[in-house]
Phi, psi and omega in degrees: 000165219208129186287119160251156187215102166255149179292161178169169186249134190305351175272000179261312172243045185289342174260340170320298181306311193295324178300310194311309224270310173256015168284265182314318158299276173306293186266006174260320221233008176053027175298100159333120199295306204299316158318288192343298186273132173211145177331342191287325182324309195288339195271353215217157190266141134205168216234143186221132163269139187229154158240126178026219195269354176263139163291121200232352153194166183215173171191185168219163193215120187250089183326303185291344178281017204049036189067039163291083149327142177169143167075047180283075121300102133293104176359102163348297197277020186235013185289131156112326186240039152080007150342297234268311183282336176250002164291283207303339179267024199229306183296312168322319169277345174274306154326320181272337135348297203277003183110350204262167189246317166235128184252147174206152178238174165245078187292163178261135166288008191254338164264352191323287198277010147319303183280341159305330168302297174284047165087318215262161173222155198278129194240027152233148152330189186258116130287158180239133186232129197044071194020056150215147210270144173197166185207134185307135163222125164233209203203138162248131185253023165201327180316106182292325146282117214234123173269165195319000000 
């Protein structure tokens, strides 16, 4: 069966999304469930992969944030077939959609080079966010002035 990725609103798939999210978060990666869900949800573009009817990864796109990527799941068994490259390329077009140039994250340092594959790069040091390490990375996508 063959992965789709629609654009959508967390009050519309909101148990999909909570699910993906603490499959991956919460109970894999040990993310306090109280962090995880958070006010940004309602407020955010998001994106849902699907198989036939089950959800198998989400992310988001927090508009007000200047295009701050964030909360990029994918399932353990679906890691590996390219999930990961149509969220992000489905969040990417919904950025350019809305005017934006640039999108930026907060990577796990352990996806770091996931996201290099896909254009973005890092521009901080390492910090730690939910006891786990991590670093801004963005990427510009349409601007012909791109700075140093």
């Amino acid at each position: 069966m063959s992965i789709t990725v629609t654009t959508t609103a967390y009050s519309q798939d909101q148990e999909a999304i909570t699910q993906i999210r603490f499959a991956v978060f919460v109970e894999e990666q040990a993310v306090p469930p109280e962090l995880e869900m958070d006010e940004r949800d309602p407020l955010c573009v998001h994106v849902l992969a699907r198989e036939g009817d089950k959800g198998v990864g989400t992310g988001r796109l927090d508009l007000e944030k200047q295009g701050k990527i964030g909360r990029l799941a994918v399932l353990p068994g679906y890691r590996g077939r390219g999930v990961g490259r149509l969220l992000m390329a489905r969040l990417e077009a919904v950025a350019l959609e809305h005017g934006l140039s640039r999108l930026w994250c907060h990577a796990q340092v352990a996806v770091v080079p996931f996201y290099k594959k896909l254009g973005y790069r890092v521009i901080s040091d390492v910090f730690e966010e939910a006891g786990i390490p991590h670093q801004v990375m963005e990427k510009w996508l349409s601007s012909p002035f791109r700075p140093d």
